[in-house]
C-alpha positions as CSV (number, residue, x, y, z in Angstrom):
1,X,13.1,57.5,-147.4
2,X,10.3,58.6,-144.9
3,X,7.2,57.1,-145.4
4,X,3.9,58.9,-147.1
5,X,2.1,57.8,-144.3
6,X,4.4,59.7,-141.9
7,X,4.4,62.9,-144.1
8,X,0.6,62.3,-143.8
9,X,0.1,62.2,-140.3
10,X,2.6,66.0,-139.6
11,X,0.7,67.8,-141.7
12,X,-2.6,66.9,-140.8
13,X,-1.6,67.3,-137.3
14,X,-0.2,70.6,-138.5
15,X,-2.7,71.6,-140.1
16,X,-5.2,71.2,-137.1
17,X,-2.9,73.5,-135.3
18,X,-2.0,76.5,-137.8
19,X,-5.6,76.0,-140.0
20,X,-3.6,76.5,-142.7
21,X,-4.0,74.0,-145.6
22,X,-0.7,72.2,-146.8
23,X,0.5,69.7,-149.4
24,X,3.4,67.4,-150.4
25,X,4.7,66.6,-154.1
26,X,7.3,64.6,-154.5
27,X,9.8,65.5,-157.8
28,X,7.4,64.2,-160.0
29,X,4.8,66.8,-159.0
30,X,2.9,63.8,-157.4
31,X,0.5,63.8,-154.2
32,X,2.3,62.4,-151.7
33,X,-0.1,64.1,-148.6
34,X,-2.7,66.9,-148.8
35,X,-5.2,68.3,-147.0
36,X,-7.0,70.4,-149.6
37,X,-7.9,69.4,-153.0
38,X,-5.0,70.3,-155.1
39,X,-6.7,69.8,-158.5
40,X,-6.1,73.4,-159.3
41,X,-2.2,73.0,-159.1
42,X,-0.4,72.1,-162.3
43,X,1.7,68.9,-162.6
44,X,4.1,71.2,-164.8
45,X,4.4,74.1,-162.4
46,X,5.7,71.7,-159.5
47,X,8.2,70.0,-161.7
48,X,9.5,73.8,-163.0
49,X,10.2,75.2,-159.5
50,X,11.8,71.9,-158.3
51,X,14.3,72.6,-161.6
52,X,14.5,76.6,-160.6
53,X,17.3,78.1,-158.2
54,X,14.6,79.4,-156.2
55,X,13.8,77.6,-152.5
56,X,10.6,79.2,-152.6
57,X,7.8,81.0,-155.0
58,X,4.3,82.2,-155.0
59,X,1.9,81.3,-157.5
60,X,-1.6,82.3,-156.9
61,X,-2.4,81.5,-153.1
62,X,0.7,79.2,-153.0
63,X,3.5,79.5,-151.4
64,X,5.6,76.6,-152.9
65,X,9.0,75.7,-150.8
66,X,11.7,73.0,-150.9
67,X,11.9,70.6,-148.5
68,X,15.9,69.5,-148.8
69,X,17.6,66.2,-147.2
70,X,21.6,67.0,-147.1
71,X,21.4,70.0,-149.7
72,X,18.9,67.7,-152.0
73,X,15.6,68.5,-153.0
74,X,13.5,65.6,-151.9
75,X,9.7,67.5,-151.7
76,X,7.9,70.5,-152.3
77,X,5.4,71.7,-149.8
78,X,2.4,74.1,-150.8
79,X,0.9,75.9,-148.2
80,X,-2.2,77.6,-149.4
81,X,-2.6,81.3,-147.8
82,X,-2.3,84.4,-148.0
83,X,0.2,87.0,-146.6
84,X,3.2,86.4,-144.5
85,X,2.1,84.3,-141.8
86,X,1.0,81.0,-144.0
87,X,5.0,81.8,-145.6
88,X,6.2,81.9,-142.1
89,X,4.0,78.6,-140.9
90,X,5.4,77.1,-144.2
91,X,8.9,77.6,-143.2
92,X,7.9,76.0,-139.6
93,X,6.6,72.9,-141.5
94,X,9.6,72.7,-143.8
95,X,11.5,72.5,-140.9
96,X,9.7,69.8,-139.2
97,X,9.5,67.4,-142.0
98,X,13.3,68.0,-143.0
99,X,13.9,67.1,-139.0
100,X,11.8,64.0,-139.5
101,X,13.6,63.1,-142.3
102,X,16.7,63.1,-140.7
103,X,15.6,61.5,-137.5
104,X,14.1,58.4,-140.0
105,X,17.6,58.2,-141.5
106,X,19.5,58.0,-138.5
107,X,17.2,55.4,-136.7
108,X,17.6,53.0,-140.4
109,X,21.3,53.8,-140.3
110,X,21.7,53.0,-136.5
111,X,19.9,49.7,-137.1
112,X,21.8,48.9,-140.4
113,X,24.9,49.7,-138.3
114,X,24.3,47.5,-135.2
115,X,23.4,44.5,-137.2
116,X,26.5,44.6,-139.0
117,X,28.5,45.3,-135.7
118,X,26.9,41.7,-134.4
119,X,27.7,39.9,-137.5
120,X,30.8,41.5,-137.0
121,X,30.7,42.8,-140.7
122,X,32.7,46.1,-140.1
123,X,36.5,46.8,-139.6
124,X,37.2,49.0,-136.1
125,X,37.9,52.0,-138.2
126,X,34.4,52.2,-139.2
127,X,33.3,51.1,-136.4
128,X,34.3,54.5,-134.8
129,X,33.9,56.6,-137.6
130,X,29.9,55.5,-137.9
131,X,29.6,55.5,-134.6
132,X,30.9,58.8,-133.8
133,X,28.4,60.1,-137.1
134,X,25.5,58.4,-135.5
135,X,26.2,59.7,-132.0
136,X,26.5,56.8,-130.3
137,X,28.6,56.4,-127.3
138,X,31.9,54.2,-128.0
139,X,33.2,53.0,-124.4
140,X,29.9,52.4,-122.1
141,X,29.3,48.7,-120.5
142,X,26.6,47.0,-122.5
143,X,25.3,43.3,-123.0
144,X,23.5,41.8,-125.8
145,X,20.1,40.0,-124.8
146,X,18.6,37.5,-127.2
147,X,14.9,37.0,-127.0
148,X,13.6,34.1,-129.0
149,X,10.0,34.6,-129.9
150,X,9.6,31.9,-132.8
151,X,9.2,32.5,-136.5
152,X,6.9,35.8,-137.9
153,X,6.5,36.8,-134.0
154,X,9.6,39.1,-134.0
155,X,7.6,42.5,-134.9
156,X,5.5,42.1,-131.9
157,X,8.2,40.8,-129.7
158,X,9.9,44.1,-130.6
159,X,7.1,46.4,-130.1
160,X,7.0,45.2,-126.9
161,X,10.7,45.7,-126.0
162,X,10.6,49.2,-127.4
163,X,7.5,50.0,-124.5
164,X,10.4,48.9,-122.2
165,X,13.7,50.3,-123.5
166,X,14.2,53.3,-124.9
167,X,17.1,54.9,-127.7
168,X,17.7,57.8,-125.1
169,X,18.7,55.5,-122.5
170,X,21.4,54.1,-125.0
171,X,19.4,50.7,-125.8
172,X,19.0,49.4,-129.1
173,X,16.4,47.0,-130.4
174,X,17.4,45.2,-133.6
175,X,17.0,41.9,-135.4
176,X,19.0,39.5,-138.0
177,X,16.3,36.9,-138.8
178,X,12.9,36.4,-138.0
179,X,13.5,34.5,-134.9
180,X,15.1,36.5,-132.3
181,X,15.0,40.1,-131.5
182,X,18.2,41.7,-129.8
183,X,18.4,44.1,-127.2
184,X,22.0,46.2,-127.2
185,X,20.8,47.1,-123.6
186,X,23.3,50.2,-121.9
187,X,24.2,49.3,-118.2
188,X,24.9,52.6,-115.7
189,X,27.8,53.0,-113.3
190,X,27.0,50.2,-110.6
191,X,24.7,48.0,-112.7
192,X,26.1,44.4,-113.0
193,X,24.7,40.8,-113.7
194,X,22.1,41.0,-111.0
195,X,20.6,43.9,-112.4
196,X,21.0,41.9,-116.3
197,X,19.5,39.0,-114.8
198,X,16.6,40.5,-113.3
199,X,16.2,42.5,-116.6
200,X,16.1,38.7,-118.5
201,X,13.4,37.4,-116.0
202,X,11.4,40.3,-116.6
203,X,11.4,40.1,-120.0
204,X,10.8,36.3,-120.0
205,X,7.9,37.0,-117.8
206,X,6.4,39.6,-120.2
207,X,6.6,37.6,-123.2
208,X,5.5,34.0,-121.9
209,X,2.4,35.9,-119.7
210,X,1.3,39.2,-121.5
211,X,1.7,38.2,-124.9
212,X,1.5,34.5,-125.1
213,X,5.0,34.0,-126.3
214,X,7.0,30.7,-125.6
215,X,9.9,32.6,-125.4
216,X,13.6,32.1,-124.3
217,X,15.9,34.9,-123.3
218,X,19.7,34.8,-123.4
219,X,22.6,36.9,-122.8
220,X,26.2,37.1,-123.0
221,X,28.8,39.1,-120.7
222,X,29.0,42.7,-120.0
223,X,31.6,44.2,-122.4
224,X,33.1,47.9,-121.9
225,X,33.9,49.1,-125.5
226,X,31.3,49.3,-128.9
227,X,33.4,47.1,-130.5
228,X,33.6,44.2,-128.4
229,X,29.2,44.4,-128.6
230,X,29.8,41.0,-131.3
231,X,31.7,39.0,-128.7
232,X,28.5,39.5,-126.2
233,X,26.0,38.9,-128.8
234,X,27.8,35.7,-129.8
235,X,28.0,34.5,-126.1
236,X,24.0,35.3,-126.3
237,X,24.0,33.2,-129.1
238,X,25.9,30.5,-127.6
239,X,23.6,30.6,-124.5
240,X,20.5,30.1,-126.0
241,X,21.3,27.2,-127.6
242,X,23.1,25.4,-124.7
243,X,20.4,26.3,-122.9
244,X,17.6,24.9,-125.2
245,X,19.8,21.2,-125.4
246,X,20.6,21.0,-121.7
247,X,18.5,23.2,-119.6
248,X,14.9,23.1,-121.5
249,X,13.1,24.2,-118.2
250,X,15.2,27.5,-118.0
251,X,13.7,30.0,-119.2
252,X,16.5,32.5,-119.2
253,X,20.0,31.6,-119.8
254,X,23.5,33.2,-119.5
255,X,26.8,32.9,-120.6
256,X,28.6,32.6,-117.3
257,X,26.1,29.8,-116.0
258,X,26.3,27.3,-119.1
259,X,28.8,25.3,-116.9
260,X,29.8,22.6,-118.7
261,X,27.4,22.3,-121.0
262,X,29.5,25.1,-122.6
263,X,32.8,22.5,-123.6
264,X,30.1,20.1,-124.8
265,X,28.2,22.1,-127.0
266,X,32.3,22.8,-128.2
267,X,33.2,19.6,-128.8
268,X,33.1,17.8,-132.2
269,X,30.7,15.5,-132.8
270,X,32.5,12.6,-134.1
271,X,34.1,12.8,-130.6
272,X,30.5,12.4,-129.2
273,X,29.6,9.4,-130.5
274,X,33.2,8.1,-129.7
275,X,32.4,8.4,-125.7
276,X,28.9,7.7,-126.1
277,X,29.6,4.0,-127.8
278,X,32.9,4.0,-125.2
279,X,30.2,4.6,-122.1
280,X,27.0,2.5,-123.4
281,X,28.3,1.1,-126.4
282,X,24.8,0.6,-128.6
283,X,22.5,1.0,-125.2
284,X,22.2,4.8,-126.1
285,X,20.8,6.5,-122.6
286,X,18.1,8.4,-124.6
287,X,16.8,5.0,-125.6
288,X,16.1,4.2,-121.6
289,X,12.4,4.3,-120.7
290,X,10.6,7.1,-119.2
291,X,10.9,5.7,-115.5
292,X,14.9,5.3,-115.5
293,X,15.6,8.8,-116.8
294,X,12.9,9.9,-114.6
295,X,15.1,8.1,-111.7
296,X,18.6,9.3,-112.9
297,X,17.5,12.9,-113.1
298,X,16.0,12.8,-109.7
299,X,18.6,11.5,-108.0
300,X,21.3,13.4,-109.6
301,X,18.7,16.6,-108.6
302,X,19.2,15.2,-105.2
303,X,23.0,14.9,-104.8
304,X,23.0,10.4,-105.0
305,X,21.2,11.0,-101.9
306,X,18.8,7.5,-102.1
307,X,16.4,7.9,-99.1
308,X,15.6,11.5,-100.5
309,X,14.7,10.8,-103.7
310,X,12.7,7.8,-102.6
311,X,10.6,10.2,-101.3
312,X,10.1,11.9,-104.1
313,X,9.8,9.7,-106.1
314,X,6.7,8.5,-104.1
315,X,8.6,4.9,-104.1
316,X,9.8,2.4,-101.3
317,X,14.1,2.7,-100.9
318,X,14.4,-0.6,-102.0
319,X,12.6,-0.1,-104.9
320,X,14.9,2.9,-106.0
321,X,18.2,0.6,-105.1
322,X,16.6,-2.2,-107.2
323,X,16.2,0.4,-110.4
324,X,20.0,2.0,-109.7
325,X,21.3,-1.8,-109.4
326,X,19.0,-2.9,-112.6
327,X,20.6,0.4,-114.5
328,X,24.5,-0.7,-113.2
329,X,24.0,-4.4,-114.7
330,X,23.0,-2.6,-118.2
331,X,25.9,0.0,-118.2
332,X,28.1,-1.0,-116.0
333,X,27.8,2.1,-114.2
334,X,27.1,2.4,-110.6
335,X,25.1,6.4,-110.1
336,X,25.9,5.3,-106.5
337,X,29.2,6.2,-106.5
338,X,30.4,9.5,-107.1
339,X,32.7,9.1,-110.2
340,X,30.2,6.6,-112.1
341,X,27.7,9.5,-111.6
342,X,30.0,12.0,-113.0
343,X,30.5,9.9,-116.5
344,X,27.0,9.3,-116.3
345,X,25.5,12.8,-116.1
346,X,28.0,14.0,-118.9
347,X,27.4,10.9,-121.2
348,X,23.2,11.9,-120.7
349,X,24.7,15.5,-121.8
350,X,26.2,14.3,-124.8
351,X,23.8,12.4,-125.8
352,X,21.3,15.4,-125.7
353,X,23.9,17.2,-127.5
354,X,24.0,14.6,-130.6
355,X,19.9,14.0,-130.6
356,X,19.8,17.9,-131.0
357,X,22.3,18.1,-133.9
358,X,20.2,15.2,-135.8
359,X,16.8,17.4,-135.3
360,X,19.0,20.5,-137.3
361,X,18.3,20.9,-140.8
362,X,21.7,21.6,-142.4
């Protein structure tokens, strides 16, 4: 139901334009908005008329009307005046809240439909059918777009998100927890990932800079047909989190870059700590000091190129040698070599992978 607030704000506003004083009961024959004192109007006469066929009736210098939501009586307005034109301004203001009504119902019903389409909580016949109710446009590329703003920060993170999309563009704003806000976000004819991308930075940018958010953004693949809106959103999902385990200093993520990050976040995690204790046995890599992972990541970074990272590192080459040589007599592992490297950058994976699970709460 619209709020009193809203009813409020019309018919002041309307009110300032006609000059003609108006008020709202509800069934009860209680205020809801006024901008006269309605002291002189009988509880009992509001709650009569509301019972009567009548959709309108003067009483004094009232004209009392029924404002309606689907053939239901939901309000009676009062428009005090004489003569035809405060009937006629009535029947303009009817109007208007009974259009208001109906626009706050559809904008409730299209965010109680798209959450249920991204938990995937409807079959495809209703899909269609509440889709084709609420006017919304069945085969159009879209992509979901996760923005994680952190707990009791959502409200503001949408705000800002509904400055920058709009509902007539075919972009939906909606939320499942208090987390994340989701933007359904409608692509045109020739708009692909580059376009989607620069979309993501720009809300990253927003968020971290203008409104102090540390805040990730995510997003899944560009799908052609309503129905197929969960698959992106869980893609979204998907990327967010691979992207917070194994690439913290992105800032945007997406589904089609997770690389192989994507088969380990997949992958069981009894199978985990199978390799892990295969690979290092109890010499975990996230127990290494500061200055070998340092090293590791650097010269990965650099392609096993040794005089490169040596230099920026800000150490001699034979220092860095000595560190890769002190790090192969511990794991048997040689970073030098191109196939040692590969089992060494997805065991440091994995074990990101399993330190994340442990900091869930399940």
């Amino acid at each position: 139901m619209i709020s009193g607030q809203v009813i409020r704000t019309s018919i002041e506003e309307l009110h300032a334009i006609t000059k003609v004083n108006l008020c709202v009961f509800d069934l009860e024959g209680n205020v809801v908005a006024a901008t006269f004192d309605t002291n002189d109007i009988q509880t009992g006469i509001v709650i009569d008329f509301v019972a009567s066929p009548a959709d309108s009736q003067v009483i004094g210098a009232d004209h009392l009307l029924k404002i309606r939501d689907e053939g239901e009586v939901t309000y009676i307005l009062a428009a005090r005046g004489n003569g035809d034109e405060t009937y006629m301004i009535a029947k303009v203001v009817v109007s208007q809240i009974q259009n208001l009504i109906i626009a706050y119902k559809e904008r409730f019903d299209r965010n109680n439909f798209f959450q249920n389409l991204l938990l995937d909580n409807l079959l495809l016949v209703d899909i269609y059918n509440r889709a084709k109710k609420l006017h919304i446009e069945v085969a159009a590329p879209r992509i979901v777009i996760i923005v994680e703003t952190g707990t009791g920060k959502d409200a503001t993170a949408s705000e800002l998100l509904g400055g920058m999309f709009s509902v007539q563009s075919g972009d939906y704003i909606t939320a499942v927890d208090e987390s994340n806000v989701i933007l359904i976000k409608s692509l045109d004819m020739g708009e692909g990932y580059e376009t989607v991308e620069y979309t993501a930075q720009t809300i990253a940018d927003m968020m971290n800079m203008e409104a102090m958010m540390n805040a990730r953004v995510a997003y899944g693949t560009i799908v052609n047909e309503l129905k197929d809106v969960s698959k992106s959103y869980k893609e979204a999902k998907m990327a967010l989190d691979v992207g917070k385990i194994f690439y913290a200093e992105r800032k945007v993520n997406a589904y089609s870059s997770l690389g192989i990050g994507r088969l380990i976040y997949q992958l069981p995690i009894n199978l985990c700590r199978i390799f892990i204790n295969e690979i290092f046995g109890n010499n975990v890599p996230m127990d290494f000091d500061e200055e070998t992972l340092t090293t590791i990541n650097k010269f990965f970074e650099n392609n096993l190129n040794v005089s490169e990272t040596s230099r920026q590192l800000y150490v001699h080459r034979n220092t860095l040698v000595y560190r890769i040589e002190k790090l192969e007599k511990s794991t048997g592992l040689d970073i030098r070599v191109f196939d040692d490297a590969l089992t060494f950058k997805i065991a440091l994976m994995v074990a990101n992978y399993m330190k994340y699970l442990d900091t869930l709460e399940y």
